[in-house]
C-alpha positions as CSV (number, residue, x, y, z in Angstrom):
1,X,-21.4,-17.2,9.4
2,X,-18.0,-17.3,7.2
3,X,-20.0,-20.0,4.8
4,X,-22.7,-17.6,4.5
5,X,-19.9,-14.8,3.7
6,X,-19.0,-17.1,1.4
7,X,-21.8,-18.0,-0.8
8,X,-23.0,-14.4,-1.0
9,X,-19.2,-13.7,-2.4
10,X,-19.8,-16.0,-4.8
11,X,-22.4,-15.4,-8.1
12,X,-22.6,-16.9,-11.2
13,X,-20.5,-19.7,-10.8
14,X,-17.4,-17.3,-9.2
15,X,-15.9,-16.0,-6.6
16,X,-15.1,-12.6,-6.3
17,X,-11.5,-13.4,-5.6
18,X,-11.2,-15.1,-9.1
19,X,-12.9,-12.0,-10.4
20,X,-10.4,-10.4,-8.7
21,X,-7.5,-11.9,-10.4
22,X,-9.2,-11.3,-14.1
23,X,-10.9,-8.1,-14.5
24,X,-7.4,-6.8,-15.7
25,X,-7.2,-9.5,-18.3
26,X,-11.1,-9.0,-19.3
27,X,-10.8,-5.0,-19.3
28,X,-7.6,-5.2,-21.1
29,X,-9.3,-7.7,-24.3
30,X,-6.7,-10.3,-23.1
31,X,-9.5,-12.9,-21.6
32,X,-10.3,-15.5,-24.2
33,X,-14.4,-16.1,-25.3
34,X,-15.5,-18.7,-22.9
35,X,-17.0,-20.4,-20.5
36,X,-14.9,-18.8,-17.6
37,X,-15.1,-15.1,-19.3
38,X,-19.0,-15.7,-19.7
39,X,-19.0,-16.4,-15.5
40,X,-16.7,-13.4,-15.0
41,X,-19.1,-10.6,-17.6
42,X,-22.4,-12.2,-15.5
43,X,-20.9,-11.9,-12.2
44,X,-19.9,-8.4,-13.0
45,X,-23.2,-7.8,-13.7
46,X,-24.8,-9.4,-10.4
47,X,-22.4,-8.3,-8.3
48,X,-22.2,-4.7,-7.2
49,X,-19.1,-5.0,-4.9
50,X,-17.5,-6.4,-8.2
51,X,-19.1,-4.5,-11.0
52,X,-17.7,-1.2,-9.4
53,X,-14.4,-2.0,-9.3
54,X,-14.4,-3.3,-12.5
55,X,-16.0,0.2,-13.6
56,X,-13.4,2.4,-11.4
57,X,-10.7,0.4,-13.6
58,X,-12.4,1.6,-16.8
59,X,-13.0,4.9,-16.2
60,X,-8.8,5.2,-14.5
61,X,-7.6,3.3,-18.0
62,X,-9.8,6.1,-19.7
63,X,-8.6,8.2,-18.0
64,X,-4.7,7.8,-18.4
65,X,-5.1,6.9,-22.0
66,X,-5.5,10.9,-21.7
67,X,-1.8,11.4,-21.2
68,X,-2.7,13.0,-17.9
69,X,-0.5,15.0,-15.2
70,X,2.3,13.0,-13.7
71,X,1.2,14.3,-10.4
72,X,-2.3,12.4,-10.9
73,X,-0.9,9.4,-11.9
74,X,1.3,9.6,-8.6
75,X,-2.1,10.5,-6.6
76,X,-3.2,6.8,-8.2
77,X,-0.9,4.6,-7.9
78,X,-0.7,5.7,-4.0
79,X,-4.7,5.1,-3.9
80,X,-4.3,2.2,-5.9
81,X,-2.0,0.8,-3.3
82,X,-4.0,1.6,-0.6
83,X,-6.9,-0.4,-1.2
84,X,-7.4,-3.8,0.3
85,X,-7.2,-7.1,-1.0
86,X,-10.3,-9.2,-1.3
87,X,-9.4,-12.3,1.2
88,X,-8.6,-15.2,-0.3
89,X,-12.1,-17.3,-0.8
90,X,-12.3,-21.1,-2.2
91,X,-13.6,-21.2,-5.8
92,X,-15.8,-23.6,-4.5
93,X,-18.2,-23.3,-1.6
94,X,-19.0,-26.3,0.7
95,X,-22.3,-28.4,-1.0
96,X,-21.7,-26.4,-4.4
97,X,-19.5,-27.3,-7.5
98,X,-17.9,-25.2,-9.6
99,X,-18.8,-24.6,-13.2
């Protein structure tokens, strides 16, 4: 079952634990063109879990580029904190490669 948890984690060639660790870099213009940002952009785009987080993180960037209250930024960083890591998943999946 934890393989097949696994696999569906995993689209375009990586895992949503590497996409994890980038989408701050990618959001930010700090990921470099290639082949790894080119897995990250269609994984964003296959992968809903994924996509939306990466979409929360643009529209909270957005929105603090808008100098807002300190009391929102407070509200935040508390939510913020409060989410749950993704587990930690291989980047590669037993009988696969990755790219």
């Amino acid at each position: 079952m934890m393989r097949l948890m696994m696999r569906l984690r995993r689209k375009a060639g990586i895992s949503c634990a590497r996409v994890q660790d980038l989408v701050q870099s990618y959001l930010d213009g700090e990921l470099e063109d290639g082949p790894e940002r080119a897995r990250l952009i269609a994984h964003l785009e296959m992968c809903r879990l994924c996509g939306v987080e990466a979409e929360t993180y643009e529209r909270i960037k957005a929105s603090l580029a808008a100098d807002p209250p300190p009391e929102s930024v407070d509200r935040l960083t508390q939510f913020a904190a409060s989410i749950p890591d993704l587990p930690d998943t291989p980047d590669t999946v037993e009988g696969t490669e990755a790219s």
